[in-house]
N, C-alpha and C positions, 0 to 999 in steps of 0.2 A: 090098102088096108085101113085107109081110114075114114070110111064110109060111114060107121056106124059112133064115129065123135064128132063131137061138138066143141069150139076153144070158145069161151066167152069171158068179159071181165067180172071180177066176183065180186057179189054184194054180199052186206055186212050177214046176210042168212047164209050164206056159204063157208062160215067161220068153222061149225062143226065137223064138216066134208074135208075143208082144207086141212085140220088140225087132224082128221083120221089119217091124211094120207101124209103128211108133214109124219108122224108116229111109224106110221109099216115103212116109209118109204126108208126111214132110218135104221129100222130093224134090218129091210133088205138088203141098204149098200152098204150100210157101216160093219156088220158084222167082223169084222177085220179090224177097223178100225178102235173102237169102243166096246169097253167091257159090256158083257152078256148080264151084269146085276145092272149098270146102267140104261141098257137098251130095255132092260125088262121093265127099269121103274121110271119110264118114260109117260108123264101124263096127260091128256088129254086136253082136261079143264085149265091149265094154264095157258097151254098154246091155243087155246079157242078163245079165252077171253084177249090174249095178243094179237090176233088173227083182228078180231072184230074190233078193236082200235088201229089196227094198220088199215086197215080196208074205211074205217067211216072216214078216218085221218086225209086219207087220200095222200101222202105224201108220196108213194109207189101206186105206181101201178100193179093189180093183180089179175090174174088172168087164173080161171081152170077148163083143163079137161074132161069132160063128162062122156061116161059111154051111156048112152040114155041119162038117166037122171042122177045118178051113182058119178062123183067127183074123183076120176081116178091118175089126176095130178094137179101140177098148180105152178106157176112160174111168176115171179114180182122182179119188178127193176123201175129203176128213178135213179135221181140223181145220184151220182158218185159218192161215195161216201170215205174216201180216200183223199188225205190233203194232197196228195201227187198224183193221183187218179190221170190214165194217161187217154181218159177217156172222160168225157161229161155223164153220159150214161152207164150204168152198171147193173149187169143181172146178178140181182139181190139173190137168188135161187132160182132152183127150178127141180120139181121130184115129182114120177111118175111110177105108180104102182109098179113091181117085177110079172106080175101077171098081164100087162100093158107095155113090156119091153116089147120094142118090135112094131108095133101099131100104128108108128108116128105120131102117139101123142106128142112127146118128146118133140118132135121138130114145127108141130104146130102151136106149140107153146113157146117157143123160143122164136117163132117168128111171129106170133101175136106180141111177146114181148119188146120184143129190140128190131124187129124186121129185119132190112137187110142194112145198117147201118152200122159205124162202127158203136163197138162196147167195153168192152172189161169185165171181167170175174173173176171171185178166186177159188178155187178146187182143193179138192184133198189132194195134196202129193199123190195119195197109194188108192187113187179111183181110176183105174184103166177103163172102163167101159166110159163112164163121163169124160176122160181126156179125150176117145177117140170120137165120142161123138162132136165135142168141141172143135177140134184139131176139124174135121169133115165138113164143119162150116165156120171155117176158115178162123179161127182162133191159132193164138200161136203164144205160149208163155213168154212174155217177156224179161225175165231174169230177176222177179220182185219174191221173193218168199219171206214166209213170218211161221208164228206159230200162234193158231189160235185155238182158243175154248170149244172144245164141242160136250155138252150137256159136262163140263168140268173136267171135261179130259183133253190133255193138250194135242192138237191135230196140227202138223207140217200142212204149208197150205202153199200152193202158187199163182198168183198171178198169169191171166191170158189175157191175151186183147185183140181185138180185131178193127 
């Protein structure tokens, strides 16, 4: 199924694609998660002018999915950013359009990111489709939970590692 994608690392013109799909893919999974006035007042122009200082920064690496020219995910990791990080590497994220579930973007973005090496990241507690895709290449929570900000709402989050 995944014939007709491409994973490459993003440069700083792919700030706008990244920022489309960084926007739906939140609308997609979080809807459970995060109130529907905040998923709606989610902006574009902030996360593209952060997109395009992550990426000239270079301090992560960033990778996307494209089906043809159309960016229809995106995956970043670098160094840890955890003082006990039980890993040096950490996938900073990783979000793939719902209309691209299935496609393998998803796993060609998390192997352009971290290949097969160990990692670390943290998840929503209440993301079943991303836990088992995790769990499937070989992640396992290691017993670390916090609770973090997502766009100002508090999110239970876990630690995996592999």
């Amino acid at each position: 199924m995944t014939t007709d994608l491409t994973v490459r690392k993003a440069v700083v013109a792919d700030a706008a694609g990244i920022a489309q799909v960084h926007i739906q893919a939140w609308r997609e999974s979080y809807v459970h998660l995060l109130p529907a006035a905040v998923l709606a007042g989610l902006q574009r122009r902030p996360r593209e002018t952060r997109w395009r200082e992550t990426i000239a920064a270079g301090a992560s690496d960033v990778w996307v999915a494209c089906a043809g020219t159309d960016i229809v995910g995106w995956a970043s990791a670098g160094p840890g950013r955890d003082d006990d990080g039980p890993r040096p590497r950490e996938l900073q994220g990783i979000y793939v359009l719902a209309s691209h579930y299935g496609s393998g973007a998803g796993q060609l973005l998390l192997d352009a990111a971290i290949g097969n090496g160990g990692a670390h990241l943290w998840i929503a507690e209440d993301n079943p489709r991303a836990f088992a895709f995790y769990l499937r290449n070989g992640f396992v929570p290691d017993g670390a939970t916090a609770t973090h900000e997502l766009a100002g709402t508090p999110v239970r989050i876990l630690r995996m590692v592999r």
